[in-house]
C-alpha positions as CSV (number, residue, x, y, z in Angstrom):
1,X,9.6,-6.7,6.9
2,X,12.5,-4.9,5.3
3,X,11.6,-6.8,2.1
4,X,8.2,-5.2,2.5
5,X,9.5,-1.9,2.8
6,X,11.9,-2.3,-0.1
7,X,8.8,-3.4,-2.1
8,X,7.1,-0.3,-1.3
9,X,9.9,2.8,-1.6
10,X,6.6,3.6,-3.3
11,X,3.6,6.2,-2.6
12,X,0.8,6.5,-5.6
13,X,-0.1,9.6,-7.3
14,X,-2.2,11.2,-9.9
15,X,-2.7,9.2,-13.6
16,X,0.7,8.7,-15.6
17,X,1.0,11.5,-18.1
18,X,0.9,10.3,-21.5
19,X,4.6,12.2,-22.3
20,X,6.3,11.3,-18.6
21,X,6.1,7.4,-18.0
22,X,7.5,8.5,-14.6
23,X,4.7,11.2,-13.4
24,X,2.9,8.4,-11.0
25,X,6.2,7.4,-9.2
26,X,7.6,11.1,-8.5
27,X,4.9,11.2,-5.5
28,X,6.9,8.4,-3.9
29,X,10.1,11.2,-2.9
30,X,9.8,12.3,0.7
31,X,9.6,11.0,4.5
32,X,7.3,8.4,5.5
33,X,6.1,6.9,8.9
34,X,5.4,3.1,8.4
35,X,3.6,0.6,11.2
36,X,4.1,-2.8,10.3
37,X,1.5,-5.7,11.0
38,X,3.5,-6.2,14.2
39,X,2.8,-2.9,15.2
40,X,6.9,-1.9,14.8
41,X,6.8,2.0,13.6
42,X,9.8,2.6,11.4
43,X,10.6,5.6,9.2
44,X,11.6,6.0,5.4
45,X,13.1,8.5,3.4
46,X,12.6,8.3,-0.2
47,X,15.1,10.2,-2.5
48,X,13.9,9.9,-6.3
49,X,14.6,11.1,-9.2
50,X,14.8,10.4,-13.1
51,X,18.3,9.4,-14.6
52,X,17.5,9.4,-18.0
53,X,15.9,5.9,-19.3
54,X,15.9,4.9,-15.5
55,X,14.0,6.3,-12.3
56,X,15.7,5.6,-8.8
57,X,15.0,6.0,-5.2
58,X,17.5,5.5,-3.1
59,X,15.7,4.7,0.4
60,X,17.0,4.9,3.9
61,X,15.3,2.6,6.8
62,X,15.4,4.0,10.3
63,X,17.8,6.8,9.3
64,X,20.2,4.2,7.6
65,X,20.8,3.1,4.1
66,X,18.6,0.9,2.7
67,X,18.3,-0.1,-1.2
68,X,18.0,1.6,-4.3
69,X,14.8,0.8,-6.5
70,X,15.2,1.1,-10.3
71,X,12.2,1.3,-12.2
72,X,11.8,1.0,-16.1
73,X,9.1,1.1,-17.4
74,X,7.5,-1.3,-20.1
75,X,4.4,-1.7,-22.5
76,X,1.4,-2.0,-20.5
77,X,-2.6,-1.5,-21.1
78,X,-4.1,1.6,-21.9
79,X,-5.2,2.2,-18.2
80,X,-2.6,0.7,-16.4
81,X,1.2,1.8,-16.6
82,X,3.6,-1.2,-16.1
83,X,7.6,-1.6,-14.8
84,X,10.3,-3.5,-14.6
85,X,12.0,-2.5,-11.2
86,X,15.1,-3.7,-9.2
87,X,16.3,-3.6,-5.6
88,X,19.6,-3.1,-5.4
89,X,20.1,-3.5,-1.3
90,X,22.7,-1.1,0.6
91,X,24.5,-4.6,1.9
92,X,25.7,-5.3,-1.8
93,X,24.3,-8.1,-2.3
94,X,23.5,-9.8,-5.6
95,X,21.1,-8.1,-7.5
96,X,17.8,-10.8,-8.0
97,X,15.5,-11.3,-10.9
98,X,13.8,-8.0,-12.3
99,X,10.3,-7.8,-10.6
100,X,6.9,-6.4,-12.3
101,X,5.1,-3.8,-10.8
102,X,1.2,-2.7,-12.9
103,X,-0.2,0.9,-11.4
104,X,-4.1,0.8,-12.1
105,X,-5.0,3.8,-10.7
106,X,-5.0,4.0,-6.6
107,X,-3.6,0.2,-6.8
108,X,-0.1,-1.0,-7.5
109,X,0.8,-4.7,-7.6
110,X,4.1,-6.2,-7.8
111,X,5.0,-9.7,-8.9
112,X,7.6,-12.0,-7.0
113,X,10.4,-12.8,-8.8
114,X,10.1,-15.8,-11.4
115,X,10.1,-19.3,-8.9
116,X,12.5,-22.3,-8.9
117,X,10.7,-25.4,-10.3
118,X,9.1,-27.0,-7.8
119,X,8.4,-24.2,-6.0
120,X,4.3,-23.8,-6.1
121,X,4.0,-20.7,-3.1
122,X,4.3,-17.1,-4.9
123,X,4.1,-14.0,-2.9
124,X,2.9,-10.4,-4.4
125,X,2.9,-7.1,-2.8
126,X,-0.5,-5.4,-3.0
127,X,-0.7,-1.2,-2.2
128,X,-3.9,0.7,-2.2
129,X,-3.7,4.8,-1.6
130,X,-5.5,6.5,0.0
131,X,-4.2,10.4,-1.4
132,X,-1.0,11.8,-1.7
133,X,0.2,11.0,2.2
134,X,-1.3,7.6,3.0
135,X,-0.9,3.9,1.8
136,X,-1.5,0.3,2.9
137,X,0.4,-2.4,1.4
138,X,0.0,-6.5,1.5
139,X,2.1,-9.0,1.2
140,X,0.1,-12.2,0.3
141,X,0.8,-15.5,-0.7
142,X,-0.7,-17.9,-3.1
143,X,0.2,-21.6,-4.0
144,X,-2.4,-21.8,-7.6
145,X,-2.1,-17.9,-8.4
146,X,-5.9,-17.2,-7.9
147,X,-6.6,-17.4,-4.0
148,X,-4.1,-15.0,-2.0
149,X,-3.7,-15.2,1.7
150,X,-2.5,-12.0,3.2
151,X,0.7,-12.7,5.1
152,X,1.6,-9.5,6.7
153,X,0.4,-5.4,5.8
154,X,1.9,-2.0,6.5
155,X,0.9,1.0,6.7
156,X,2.6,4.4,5.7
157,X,1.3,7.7,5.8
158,X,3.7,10.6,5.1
159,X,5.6,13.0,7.8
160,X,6.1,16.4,7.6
């Protein structure tokens, strides 16, 4: 479920300002409550911030470190505001292929990394909010890309 959470350092807010590519991912700072599909409550902190070309959140799990997200963003359609982001986890492991995350409006998808050849199953992470303090998020899987099969969800609404 950690992969989940890393998916989602992530909280929605208002429509990207046309001058600030970073205005919809700033809501995403703060502490969180998550229940997983499981039923496991877990708590994350979010600390964000721009760092020039780059915006970051370093994430803590449970009170422990986490990851650090990177997001850049990229050309998108007029509605929608696209990224590149990366986890970088707090293990040190080997930073993985650059995902893709679209924000249209209250929904934000992020594609799995490229696959192997061979490999036909992909997975996405689907998140819907709700407001500023509340968000559900999917993980579902596909093998042709058009019918998705939701393999586990979370919930996150934010703490005082």
């Amino acid at each position: 479920m950690i992969r989940l959470v890393s998916a989602l350092a992530l909280v929605a807010g208002s429509a990207l300002a046309a001058d600030d590519p970073y205005e919809a991912l700033r809501a995403m700072d703060g502490h969180w409550i998550a229940t997983t599909s499981g039923g496991r409550t877990q708590t994350i902190d979010n600390h964000c911030a721009r760092t020039g070309l780059f915006f970051v959140c370093e994430q803590a799990v449970g009170g422990k470190p986490s990851a650090l997200v990177v997001f850049l963003p990229t050309a998108g359609e007029k509605r929608q505001q696209n990224y590149k982001t990366e986890t970088l986890t707090a293990a040190g492991d080997r930073a993985g292929s650059w995902r893709e995350l679209t924000i249209d409006n209250d929904r934000w998808t992020y594609a799995g990394p490229a696959r192997p050849l061979g490999v036909k199953r992909r997975e996405r992470t689907i998140v819907t909010h709700s407001g500023p303090d509340f968000m559900h998020a999917e993980i579902q899987a596909s093998t042709d890309g058009k019918i998705w099969t939701v393999v586990a969800f979370e919930d996150l609404n934010r703490a005082p």
